[in-house]
Structure formats: structure tokens, C-alpha cells
N, C-alpha and C positions, 0 to 999 in steps of 0.2 A: 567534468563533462566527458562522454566517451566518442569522442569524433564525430562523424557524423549520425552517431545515433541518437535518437531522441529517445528520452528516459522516460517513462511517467510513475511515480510511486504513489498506490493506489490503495487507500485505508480507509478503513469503515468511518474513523471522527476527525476529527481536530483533538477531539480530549482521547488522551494518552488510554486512560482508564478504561474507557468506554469501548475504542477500538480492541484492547487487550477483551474484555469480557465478550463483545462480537465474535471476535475470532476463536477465542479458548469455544465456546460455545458452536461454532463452524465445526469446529476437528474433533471436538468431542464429538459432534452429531455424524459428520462425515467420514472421518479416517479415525475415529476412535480412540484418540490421543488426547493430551495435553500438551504435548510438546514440553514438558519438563523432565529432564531425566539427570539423576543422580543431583538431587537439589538443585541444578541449573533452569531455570525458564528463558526457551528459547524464543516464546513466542513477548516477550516483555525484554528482552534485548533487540531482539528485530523491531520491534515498536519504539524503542529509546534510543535506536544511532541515530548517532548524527553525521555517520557515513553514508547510511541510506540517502538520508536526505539530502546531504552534500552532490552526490553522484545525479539526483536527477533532476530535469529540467522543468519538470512539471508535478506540483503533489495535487493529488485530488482527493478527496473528501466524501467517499460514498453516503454519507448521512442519510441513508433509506431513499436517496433516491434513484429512480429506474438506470437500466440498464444504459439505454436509448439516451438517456440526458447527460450521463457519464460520457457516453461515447462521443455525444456533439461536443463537450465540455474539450476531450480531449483532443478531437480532429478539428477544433477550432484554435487547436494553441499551435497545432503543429503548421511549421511554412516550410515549402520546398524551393532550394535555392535552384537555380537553373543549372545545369552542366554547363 
């Protein structure tokens, strides 16, 4: 955990595979890349730590759903402790 911040790690599936081909499919469309350089894919080690996921407090699961529904998903997890 990072103190008092709340983490949320935020990924297209639950399956590994799937999230990787969403996103390769993002950055190729978007920023043009692969995110693989000199045999390295970085975008299929960002999907496989288990640091990511250690570190945060809430994982979500975009699975094609809306924006708006992610977001209540997320500001429903989140509690504010009082000063």
C-alpha cells in the first residue's frame, strides 16, 4: 500500500491474453507502438507483475464496460477516513 493513497489498477480483462491484445491494439491505433523494443514486450510484463497488483488497493476490470460504470465501481470502493 502507498499511505494514504488509494491505488486502483485498471485493465481491459481478468484474462491476461485478452487485456494484452486490447491494449497492443490501443497503442498501435493511438501512439503507434507496440511497446516492444529490442525483443522485450513491455506491454505483456506490465500485464504479468505481480507488483502491479501487490501495490494496489483496488483492480478493475474494464470488460467493455462504460466509462460512468468503472467510475461508480471505483468511487464506491473508495472511504474517506475523517482528519
Amino acid at each position: 500500500m502507498l499511505g494514504a493513497a488509494f491505488v486502483v489498477l485498471l485493465v481491459p480483462s481478468a484474462d491476461p491474453a485478452e487485456s494484452l491484445r486490447v491494449l497492443r491494439e490501443r497503442c498501435d491505433r493511438d501512439k503507434g507502438t507496440d511497446w516492444i523494443r529490442d525483443g522485450h514486450d513491455y506491454l505483456e510484463e506490465w500485464i504479468g507483475s505481480r507488483q502491479n497488483n501487490s501495490l494496489a488497493d483496488l483492480v478493475v476490470f474494464g470488460d467493455g464496460r462504460s466509462a460512468s460504470d468503472i467510475a461508480c465501481q471505483i468511487a464506491s470502493a473508495v472511504t474517506v477516513d475523517p482528519v
